[in-house]
N, C-alpha and C positions, 0 to 999 in steps of 0.2 A: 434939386432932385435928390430924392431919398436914396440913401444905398440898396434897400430893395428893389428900387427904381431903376438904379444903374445896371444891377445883377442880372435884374430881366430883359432888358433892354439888351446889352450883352451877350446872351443868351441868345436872344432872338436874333440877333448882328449873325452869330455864327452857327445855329442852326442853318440858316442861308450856305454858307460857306461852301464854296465850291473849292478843292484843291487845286490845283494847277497839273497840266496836264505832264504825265512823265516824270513827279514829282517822287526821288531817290528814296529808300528805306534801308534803314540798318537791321531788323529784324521783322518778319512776318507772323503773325497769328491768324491762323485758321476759326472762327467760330460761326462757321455757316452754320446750320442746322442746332444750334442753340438760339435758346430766346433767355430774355431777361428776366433772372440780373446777370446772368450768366456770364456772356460776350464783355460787361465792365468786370466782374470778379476776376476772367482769367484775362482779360487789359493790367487791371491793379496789379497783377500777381508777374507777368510777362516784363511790364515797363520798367518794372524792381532789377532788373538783370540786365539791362541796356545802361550806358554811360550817361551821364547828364551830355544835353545836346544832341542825343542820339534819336531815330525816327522809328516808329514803329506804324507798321501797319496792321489794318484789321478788317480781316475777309470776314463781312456779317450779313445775311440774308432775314435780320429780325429791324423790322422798320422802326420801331423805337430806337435804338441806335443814334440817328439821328439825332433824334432830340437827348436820350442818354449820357453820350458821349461826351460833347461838348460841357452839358452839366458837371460831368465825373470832371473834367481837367479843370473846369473852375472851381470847382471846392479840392481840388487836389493840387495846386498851382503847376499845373502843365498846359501844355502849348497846343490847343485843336488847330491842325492846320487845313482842315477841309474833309471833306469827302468827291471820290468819284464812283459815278455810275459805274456796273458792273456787269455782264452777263450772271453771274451767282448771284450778284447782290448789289452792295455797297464797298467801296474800300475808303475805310475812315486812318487819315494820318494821324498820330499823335506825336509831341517831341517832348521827350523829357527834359523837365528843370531842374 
């Protein structure tokens, strides 16, 4: 299997990704009412100021997200730990490495 094989594969494993329910965070961001690239710019910019190992969450109501997110951490070597459904939206975990 090719490495762009693995990548997408990968990809698609944790687009799926559900979080776990009740699942802690060290820091919150708000980006309802933004749409993409927005919601990753101020991720990229938020997760800079959390410790390595630390969790961040991300209030987004832009359905790309989903599939965004998970991209952003794999080309940026961090950790997608899921998404939960939300009355606003989505809440996507991320943990810094």
């Amino acid at each position: 299997m090719t490495d762009r094989a693995k990548r997408r594969r990968q990809l698609r494993d944790m687009e799926s990704l559900r979080a776990p329910e009740g699942l802690p965070s060290d820091a919150t961001l708000d980006t309802l009412g933004l749409y993409c690239p927005i919601p990753i710019i101020r991720t990229a910019e938020s997760i800079l100021k959390l410790a390595p190992g630390d969790t961040l969450e991300v209030l987004s109501d832009d359905r790309v997200i989903l599939i965004d997110m998970p991209a952003w951490c794999v080309a940026n070597g961090h950790e997608y730990l899921g998404y939960r459904d939300s009355p606003e939206g989505w809440r996507l975990y991320v943990r810094r490495r």
